[in-house]
N, C-alpha and C positions, 0 to 999 in steps of 0.2 A: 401430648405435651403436658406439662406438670408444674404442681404447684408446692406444698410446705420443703420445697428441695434445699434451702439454704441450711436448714440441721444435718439432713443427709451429707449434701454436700462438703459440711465442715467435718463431720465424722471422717468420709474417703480422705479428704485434702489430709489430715491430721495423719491418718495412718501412712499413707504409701508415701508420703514426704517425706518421715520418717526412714522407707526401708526402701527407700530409689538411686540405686549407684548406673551413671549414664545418663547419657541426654538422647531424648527420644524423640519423636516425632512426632506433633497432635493429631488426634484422630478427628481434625473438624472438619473433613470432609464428608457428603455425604455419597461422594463420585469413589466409586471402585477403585484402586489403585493397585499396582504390579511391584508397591513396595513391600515387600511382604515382613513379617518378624523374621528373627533370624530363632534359631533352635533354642529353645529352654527359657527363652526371652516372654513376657508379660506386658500388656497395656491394659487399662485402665480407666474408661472416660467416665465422667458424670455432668450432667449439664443441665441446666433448668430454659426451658424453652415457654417464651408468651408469644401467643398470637392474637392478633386483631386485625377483623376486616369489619365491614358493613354490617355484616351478618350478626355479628356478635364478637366473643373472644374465646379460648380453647389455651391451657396450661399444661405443661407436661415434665415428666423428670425422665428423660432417659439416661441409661446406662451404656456399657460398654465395657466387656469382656473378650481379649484378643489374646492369644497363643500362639505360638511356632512351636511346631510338631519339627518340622526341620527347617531349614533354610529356604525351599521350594514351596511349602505346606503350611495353613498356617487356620485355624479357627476362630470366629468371629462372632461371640453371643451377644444380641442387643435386647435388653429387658425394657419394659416401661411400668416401673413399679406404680407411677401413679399419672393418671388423667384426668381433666375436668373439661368439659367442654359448654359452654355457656351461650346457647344461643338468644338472640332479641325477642325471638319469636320460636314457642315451641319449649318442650321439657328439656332438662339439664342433665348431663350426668358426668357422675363423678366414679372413677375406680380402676381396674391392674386394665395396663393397656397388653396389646399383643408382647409376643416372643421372636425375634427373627435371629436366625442360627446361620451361618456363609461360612462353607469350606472354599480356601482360596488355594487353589496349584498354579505354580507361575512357571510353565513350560520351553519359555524364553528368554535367555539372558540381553539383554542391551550389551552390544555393542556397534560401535562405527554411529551410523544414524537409522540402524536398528532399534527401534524401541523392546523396551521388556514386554513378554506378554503372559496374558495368564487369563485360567476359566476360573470363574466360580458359580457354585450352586448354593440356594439360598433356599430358605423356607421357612415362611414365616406360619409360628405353632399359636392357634387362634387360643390365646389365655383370658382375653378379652371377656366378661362376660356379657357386657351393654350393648344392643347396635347400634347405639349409637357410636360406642369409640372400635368396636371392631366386628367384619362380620362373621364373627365363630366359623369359619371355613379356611381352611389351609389354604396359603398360595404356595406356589414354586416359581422358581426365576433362578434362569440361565444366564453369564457374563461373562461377555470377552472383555480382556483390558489390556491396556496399552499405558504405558508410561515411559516417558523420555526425557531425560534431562539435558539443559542446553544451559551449560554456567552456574549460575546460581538460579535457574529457571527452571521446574519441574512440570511436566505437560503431562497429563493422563485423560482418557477417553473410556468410553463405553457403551456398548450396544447389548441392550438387555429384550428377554423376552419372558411374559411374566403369564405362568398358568393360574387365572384368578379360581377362587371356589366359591361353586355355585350353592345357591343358597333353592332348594327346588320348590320352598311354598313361600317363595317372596319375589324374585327377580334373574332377569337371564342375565348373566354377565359376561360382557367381553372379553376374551385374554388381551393381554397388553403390552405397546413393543415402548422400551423405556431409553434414555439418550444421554450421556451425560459427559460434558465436557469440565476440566476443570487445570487452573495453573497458580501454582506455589511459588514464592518470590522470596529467597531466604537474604533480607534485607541486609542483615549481618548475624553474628554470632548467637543474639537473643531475638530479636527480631524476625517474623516472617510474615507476610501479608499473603492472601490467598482468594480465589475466587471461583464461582463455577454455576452455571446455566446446566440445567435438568429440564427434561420434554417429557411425557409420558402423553400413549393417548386415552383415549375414555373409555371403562370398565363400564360402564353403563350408557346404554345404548339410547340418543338424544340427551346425550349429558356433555356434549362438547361446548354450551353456552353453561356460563354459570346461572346455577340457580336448575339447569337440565335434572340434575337429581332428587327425587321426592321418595324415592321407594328404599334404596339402602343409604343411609347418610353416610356410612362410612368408606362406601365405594367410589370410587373416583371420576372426577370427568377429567378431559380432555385438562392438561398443565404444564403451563412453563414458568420456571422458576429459576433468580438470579439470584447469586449471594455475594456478598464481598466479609471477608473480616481479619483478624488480624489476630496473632497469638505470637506472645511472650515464655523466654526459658525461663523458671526461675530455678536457680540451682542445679542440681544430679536430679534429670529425668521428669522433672514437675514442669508443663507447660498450661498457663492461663490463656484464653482465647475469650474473641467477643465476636460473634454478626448476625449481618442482618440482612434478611432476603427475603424478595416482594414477587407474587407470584402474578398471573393476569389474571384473578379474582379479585385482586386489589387487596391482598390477605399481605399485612407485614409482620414477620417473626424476627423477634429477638432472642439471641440464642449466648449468653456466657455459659462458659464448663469449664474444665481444667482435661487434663489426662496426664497419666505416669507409667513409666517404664520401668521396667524392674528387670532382676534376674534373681 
């Protein structure tokens, strides 16, 4: 998560406001979805993300770069130019968080009460240099998705399986099966509300209780996470969003960003 992101963020907002013909869809989900880009099409995100639990607090600025290769196909680069993480107890650090890169193919059209479906492969490219915000080893991760709309009501699902990398002179690590349900509420024309619960289980082995991990900070234990938030159109393509999602660490993130659609 990330911190000086309000200059960043007014640089993107400035530009692609600018040059966005279309109204496009936020990218504030963090649930897979089988809406894909359509061909030649562009998004956009940037978002400034705080979190605070017990533990301390952790700041971040993620990005978001999306593509449609075709209408079926479509690329998905998430950067995290900057990270800080601030615990109570223990050293700090600050600096470039990971890479995760997601080709999405969506091999099934919706129809009737057919949901759309679609795989994707993910890998996230350890740029991280600190262990504490990543652990310099490549993951891989497999996803089915499903998405179904019902009126103004968008439903999408996901069943993922994640090959952690192992770190071999520090800690054995779990592979990990991940869950994500999530539903969109396009309230009206500018308006959409949205929400979604995330499961994942623990990458480190007696790390299912919080506080289970001492040996990779950045690796995960056992997580469920809820979110609710809301995003606004303003104009061709530019959409502002806000939320907020509390995990059973007792961890609460606040998360505003924007995204834009282009052609």
């Amino acid at each position: 998560m990330s911190r000086n992101a309000w200059p960043a963020s007014g640089v993107w907002l400035a530009l692609f406001t600018l040059c966005a013909p279309g109204i496009g869809a936020a990218q504030t989900l963090e649930t897979e979805t089988a809406r894909l880009m359509k061909a030649g099409w562009w998004e956009i995100g940037n978002a400034l993300e705080l979190q605070t639990s017990s533990e301390g607090t952790e700041a971040a600025i993620p990005m978001a770069v999306e593509y449609g290769f075709r209408d079926n196909l479509e690329l998905l680069v998430e950067p995290v130019p900057y990270t800080a993480i601030r615990p109570k107890v223990g050293r700090r650090a600050t600096g470039l968080g990971d890479v995760e890169a997601t080709l999405s193919y969506r091999f099934g059209q919706e129809h009737g009460w057919v949901p759309a479906l679609a795989f994707a492969a993910e890998v996230k490219i350890p740029t991280a240099r600190d262990a504490l915000i990543g652990s310099r080893e490549p993951d891989y991760t497999g996803y089915v998705i499903a998405s179904k709309r019902f009126g103004r009501f968008d439903a999408h699902a996901n069943i993922a399986y994640t090959l952690v990398g192992r770190l071999p002179d520090t800690a054995q690590l779990n592979n990990t099966f991940n869950f994500a349900v999530a539903g969109v509420y396009e309230a009206n024309a500018r308006l959409e509300v949205f929400g979604e619960a995330l499961a994942t289980t623990a990458s480190v082995p007696g790390a299912e209780t919080p506080g289970g991990n001492t040996v990779t900070p950045e690796a995960s234990g056992g997580e469920l996470v809820g979110t609710l938030g809301a995003g606004w159109r303003m104009g061709t393509g530019l959409v502002v969003y806000f939320s907020a999602s509390f995990d059973n660490n007792n961890a609460l993130l606040l998360r505003p960003g924007f995204t834009v659609k282009f052609r």
